[in-house]
C-alpha positions as CSV (number, residue, x, y, z in Angstrom):
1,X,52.6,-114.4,-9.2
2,X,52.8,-117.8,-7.9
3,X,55.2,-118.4,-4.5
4,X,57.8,-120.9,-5.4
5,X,60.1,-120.7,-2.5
6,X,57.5,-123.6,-0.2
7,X,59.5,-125.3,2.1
8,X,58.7,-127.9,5.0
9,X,59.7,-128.3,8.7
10,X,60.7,-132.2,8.7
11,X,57.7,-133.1,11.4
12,X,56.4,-136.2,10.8
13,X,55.4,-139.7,12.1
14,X,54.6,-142.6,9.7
15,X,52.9,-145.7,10.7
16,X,55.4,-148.5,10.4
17,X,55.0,-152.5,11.8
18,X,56.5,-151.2,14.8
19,X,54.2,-148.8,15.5
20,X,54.3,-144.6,15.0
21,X,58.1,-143.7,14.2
22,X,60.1,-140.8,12.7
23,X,60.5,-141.7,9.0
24,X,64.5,-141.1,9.3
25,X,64.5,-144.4,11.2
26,X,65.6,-146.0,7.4
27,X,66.2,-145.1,4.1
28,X,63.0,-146.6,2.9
29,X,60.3,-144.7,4.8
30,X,62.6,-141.9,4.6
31,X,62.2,-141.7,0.8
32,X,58.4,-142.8,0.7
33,X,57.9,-139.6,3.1
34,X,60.5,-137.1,0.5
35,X,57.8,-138.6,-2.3
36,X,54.8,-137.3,-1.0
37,X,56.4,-133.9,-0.2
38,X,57.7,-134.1,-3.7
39,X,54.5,-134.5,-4.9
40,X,53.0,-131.8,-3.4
41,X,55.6,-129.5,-4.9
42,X,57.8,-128.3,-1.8
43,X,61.2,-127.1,-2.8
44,X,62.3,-126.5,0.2
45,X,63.2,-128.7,3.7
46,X,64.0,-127.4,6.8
47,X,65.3,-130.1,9.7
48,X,66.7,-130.0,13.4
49,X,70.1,-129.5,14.5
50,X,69.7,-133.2,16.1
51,X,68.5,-134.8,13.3
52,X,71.3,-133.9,11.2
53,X,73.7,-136.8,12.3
54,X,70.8,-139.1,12.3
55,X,70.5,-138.3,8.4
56,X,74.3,-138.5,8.1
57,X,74.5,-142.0,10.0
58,X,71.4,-142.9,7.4
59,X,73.0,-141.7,3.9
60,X,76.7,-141.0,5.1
61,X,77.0,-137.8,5.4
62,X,74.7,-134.4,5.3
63,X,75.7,-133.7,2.0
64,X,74.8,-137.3,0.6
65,X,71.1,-136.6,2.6
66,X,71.2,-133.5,0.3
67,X,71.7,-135.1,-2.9
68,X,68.7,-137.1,-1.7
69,X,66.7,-134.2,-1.2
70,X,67.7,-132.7,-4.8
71,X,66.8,-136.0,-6.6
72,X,63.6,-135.3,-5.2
73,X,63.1,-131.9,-6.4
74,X,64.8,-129.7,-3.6
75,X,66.5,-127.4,-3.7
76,X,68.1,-128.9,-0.7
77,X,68.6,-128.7,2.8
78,X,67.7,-124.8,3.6
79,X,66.8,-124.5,6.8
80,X,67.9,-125.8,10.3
81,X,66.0,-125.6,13.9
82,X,67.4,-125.0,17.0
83,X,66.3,-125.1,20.9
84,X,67.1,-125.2,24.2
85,X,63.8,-125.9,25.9
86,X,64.4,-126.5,28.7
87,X,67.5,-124.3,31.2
88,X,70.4,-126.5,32.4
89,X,73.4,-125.9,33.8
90,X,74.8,-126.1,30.1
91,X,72.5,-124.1,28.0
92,X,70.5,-121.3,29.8
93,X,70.5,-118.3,27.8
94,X,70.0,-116.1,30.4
95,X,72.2,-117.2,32.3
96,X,75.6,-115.5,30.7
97,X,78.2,-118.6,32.2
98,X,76.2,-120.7,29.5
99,X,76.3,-118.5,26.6
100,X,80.6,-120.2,25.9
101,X,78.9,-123.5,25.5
102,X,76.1,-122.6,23.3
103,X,78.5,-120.5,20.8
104,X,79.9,-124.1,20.4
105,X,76.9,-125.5,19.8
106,X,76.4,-123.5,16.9
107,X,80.1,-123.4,16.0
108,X,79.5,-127.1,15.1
109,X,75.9,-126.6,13.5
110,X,77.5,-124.2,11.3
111,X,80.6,-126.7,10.2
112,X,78.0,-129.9,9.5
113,X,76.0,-127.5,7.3
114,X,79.3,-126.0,5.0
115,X,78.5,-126.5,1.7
116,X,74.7,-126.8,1.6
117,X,71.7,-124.9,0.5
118,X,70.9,-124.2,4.1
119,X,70.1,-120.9,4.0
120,X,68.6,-120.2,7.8
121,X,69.3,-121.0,11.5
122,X,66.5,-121.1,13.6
123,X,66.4,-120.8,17.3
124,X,64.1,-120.2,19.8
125,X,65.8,-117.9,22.2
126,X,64.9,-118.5,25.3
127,X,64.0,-121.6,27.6
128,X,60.6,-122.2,29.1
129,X,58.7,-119.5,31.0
130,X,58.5,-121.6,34.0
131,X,62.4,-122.4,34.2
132,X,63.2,-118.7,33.2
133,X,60.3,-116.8,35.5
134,X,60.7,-114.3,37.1
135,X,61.3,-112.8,33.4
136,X,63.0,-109.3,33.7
137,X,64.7,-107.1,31.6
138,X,67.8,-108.1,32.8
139,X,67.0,-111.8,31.4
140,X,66.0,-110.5,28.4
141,X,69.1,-108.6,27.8
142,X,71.7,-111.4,28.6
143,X,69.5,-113.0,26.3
144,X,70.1,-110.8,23.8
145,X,73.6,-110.9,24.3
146,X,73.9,-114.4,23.5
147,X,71.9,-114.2,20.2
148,X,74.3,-111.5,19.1
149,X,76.9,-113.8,19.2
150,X,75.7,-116.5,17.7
151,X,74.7,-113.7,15.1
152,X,78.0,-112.8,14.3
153,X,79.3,-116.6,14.1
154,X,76.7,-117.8,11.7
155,X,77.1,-114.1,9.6
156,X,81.0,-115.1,9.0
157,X,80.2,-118.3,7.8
158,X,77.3,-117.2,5.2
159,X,73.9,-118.4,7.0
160,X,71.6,-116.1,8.7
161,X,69.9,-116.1,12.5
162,X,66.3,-116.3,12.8
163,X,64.8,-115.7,16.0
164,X,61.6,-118.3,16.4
165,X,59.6,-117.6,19.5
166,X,57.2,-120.0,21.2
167,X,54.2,-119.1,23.4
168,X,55.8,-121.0,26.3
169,X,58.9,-118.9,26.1
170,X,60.4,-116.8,28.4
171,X,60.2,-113.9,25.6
172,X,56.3,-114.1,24.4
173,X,54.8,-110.3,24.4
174,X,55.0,-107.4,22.1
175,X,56.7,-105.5,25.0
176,X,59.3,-108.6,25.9
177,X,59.7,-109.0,21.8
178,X,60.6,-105.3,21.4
179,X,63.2,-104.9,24.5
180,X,64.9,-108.2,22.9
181,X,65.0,-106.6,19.4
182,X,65.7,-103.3,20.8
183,X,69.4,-105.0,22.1
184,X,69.9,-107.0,19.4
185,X,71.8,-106.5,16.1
186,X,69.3,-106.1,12.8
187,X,72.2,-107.6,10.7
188,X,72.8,-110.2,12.4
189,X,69.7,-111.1,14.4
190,X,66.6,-112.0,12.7
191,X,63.2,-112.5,13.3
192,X,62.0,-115.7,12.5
193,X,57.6,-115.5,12.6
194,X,55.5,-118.4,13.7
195,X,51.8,-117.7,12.7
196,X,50.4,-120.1,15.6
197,X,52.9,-119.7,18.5
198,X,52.3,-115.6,18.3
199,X,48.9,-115.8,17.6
200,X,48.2,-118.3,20.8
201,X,50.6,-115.5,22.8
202,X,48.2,-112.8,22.1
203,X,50.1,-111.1,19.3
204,X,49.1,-110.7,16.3
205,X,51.7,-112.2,13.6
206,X,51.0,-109.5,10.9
207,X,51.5,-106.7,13.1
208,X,54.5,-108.0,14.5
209,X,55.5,-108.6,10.7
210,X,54.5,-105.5,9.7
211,X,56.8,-104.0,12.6
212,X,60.0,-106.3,12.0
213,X,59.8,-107.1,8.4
214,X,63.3,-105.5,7.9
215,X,64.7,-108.0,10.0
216,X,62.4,-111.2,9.1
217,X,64.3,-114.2,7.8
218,X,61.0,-116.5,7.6
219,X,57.6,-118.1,8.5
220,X,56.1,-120.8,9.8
221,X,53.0,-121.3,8.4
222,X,50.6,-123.2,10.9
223,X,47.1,-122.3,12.8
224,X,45.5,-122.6,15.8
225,X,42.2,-122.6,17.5
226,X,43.1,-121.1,20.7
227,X,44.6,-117.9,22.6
228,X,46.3,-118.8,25.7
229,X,44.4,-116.1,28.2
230,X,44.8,-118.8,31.2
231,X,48.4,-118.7,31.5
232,X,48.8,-121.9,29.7
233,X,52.2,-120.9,28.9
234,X,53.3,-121.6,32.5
235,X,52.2,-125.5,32.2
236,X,54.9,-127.8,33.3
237,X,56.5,-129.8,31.8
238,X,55.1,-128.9,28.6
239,X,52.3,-126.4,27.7
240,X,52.1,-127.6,24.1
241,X,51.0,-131.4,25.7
242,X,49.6,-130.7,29.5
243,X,47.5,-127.2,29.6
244,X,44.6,-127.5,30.7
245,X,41.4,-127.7,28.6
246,X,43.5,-127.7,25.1
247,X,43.9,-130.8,23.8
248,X,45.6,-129.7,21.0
249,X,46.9,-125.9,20.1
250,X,48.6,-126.2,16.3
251,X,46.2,-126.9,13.2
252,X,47.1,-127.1,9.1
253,X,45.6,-123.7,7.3
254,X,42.2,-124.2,5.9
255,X,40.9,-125.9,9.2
256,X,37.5,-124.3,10.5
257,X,37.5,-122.1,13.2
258,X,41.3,-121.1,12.3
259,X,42.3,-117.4,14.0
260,X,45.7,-116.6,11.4
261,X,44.6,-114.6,9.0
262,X,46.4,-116.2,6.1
263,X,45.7,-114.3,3.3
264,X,46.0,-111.2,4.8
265,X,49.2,-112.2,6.0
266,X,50.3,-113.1,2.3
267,X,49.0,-110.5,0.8
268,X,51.3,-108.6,3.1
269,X,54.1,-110.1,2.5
270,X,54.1,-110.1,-1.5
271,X,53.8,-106.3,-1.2
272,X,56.7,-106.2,1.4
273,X,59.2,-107.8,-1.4
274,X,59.7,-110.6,1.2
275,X,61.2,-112.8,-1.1
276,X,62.7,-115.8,1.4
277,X,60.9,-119.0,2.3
278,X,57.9,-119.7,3.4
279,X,57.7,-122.9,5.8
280,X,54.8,-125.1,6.2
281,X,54.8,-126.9,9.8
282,X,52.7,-129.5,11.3
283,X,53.3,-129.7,15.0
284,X,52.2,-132.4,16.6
285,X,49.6,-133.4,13.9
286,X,48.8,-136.9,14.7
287,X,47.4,-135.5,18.6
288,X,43.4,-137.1,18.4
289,X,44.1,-139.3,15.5
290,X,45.3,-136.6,13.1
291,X,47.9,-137.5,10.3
292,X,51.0,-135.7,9.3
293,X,50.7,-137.1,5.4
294,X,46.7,-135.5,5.7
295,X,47.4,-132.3,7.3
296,X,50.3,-131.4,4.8
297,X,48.2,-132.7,2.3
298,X,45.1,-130.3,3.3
299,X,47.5,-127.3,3.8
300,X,49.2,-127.4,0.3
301,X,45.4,-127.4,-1.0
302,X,44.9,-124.3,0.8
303,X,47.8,-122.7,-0.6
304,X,47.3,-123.7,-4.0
305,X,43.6,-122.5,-4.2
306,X,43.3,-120.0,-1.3
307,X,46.6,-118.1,-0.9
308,X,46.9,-118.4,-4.9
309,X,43.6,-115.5,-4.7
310,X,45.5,-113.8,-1.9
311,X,48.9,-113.4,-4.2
312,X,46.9,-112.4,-7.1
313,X,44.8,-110.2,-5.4
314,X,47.9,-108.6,-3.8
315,X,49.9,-108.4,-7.6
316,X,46.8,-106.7,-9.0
């Protein structure tokens, strides 16, 4: 069986005259960027809540960025990332006199995206551990309260709520994940499973898939070299950039010295009847001369010619 459903989390930087930029700056490294993604067969693209008035401003409108996306050989726009990183007096999820303003948020996420393919809404729950700490119960389940909402909002309007959670998070262990599951809504919020951020918190990914699968809306697919056993996560002002002693936490699949265990994972997942998309990601590629176009380049090759085995392995 061969995985069609590939999608890819819009990170990238492109070299341009005026030095490293976000493709989306114009149309035409915007397209030379959709071309090699197109050429490497993704059929998918997921995107950020703010980037979708930059590629309005760019082509007019979301739907117009769409059409792009389809000439290209997308399906079209199918996924869309939120976060709150760090806790305001505006958006704090914990905090319930917030939770009005970020409904809204969402209220307006939803409405830009009427109409499209887009399929998923991602969020990561919580803000970071160090503005959140001391993390209790009690956090967790105003937390939970929030996401319910925003559950129910995004349910009435066709998309689905995908819970994304980040080492540096305020809700990062199996017992933290479980309370925040245990108070949330399975039809309404999802689980959303990042190979890398769980795998750095300690957790293995394909146990915690294996546990929520019923309630799994999609993947990020990227590795890592390191577990956080330091308390890295703590790092002001942020532990992806600053820890200590990790210069860089997020690698393609196929890289040496990877800890995800991809094609156990996607072996796993064809047996489950999982049958949403799978993202590729490329976090902060470029950190120690590294190269987004290289790294999505090197991580399609493992798909193609390692996770290919895995899926046939798994039909057999």
């Amino acid at each position: 069986m061969t995985w069609k459903r590939w999608s890819y989390m819009d990170h990238w930087i492109t070299r341009t005259p005026q030095g490293p930029r976000q493709p989306s700056f114009n149309r035409k490294h915007t397209e030379r960027y959709l071309r090699q993604l197109e050429a490497l067969e993704f059929t998918g693209f997921d995107t950020f809540s703010f980037a979708l008035p930059v590629y309005a401003g760019l082509y007019g409108s979301v739907g117009a960025f769409e059409r792009v996306l389809q000439d290209h050989g997308f399906a079209g726009l199918t996924g869309v990332f939120s976060a709150y990183p760090y806790a305001t007096d505006f958006a704090a999820p914990h905090r319930r006199e917030t939770h009005d303003r970020i409904v809204a948020d969402f209220e307006r996420t939803a409405a830009a995206v009427e109409g499209s393919a887009v399929e998923n809404v991602i969020v990561m729950p919580t803000n970071t551990y160090f503005h959140v700490e001391p993390v209790t119960d009690e956090t967790i389940k105003v937390t939970a309260e929030l996401w319910n909402r925003v559950g129910a909002l995004l349910a009435q309007r066709g998309l689905a709520l995908g819970c994304h959670f980040e080492f540096w998070g305020a809700i990062r262990t199996e017992e933290e994940l479980a309370l925040f599951f245990e108070h949330t809504d399975p039809d309404l919020v999802g689980f959303f499973c990042d190979t890398a951020q769980h795998t750095i918190a300690g957790v293995d990914p394909l146990a915690l898939f294996r546990r929520y699968r019923e309630r799994c809306r999609g993947f990020h697919f990227k590795d890592t070299h390191n577990v956080d056993d330091f308390e890295a996560y703590r790092t002001p002002p942020d532990a992806e950039l600053m820890a200590t002693g990790v210069p860089r936490w997020f690698y393609e699949m196929g890289t040496p010295g990877g800890l995800v265990d991809f094609p156990a994972l996607m072996r796993e997942i064809l047996d489950s009847g999982f049958d949403g998309w799978l993202t590729v990601e490329h976090d902060k590629a470029d950190l120690g001369g590294g190269d987004f176009a290289e790294s999505t380049a090197v991580a399609k090759w493992y798909i193609d010619n390692v996770l290919a085995s895995a899926r046939a392995g798994a039909a057999r």
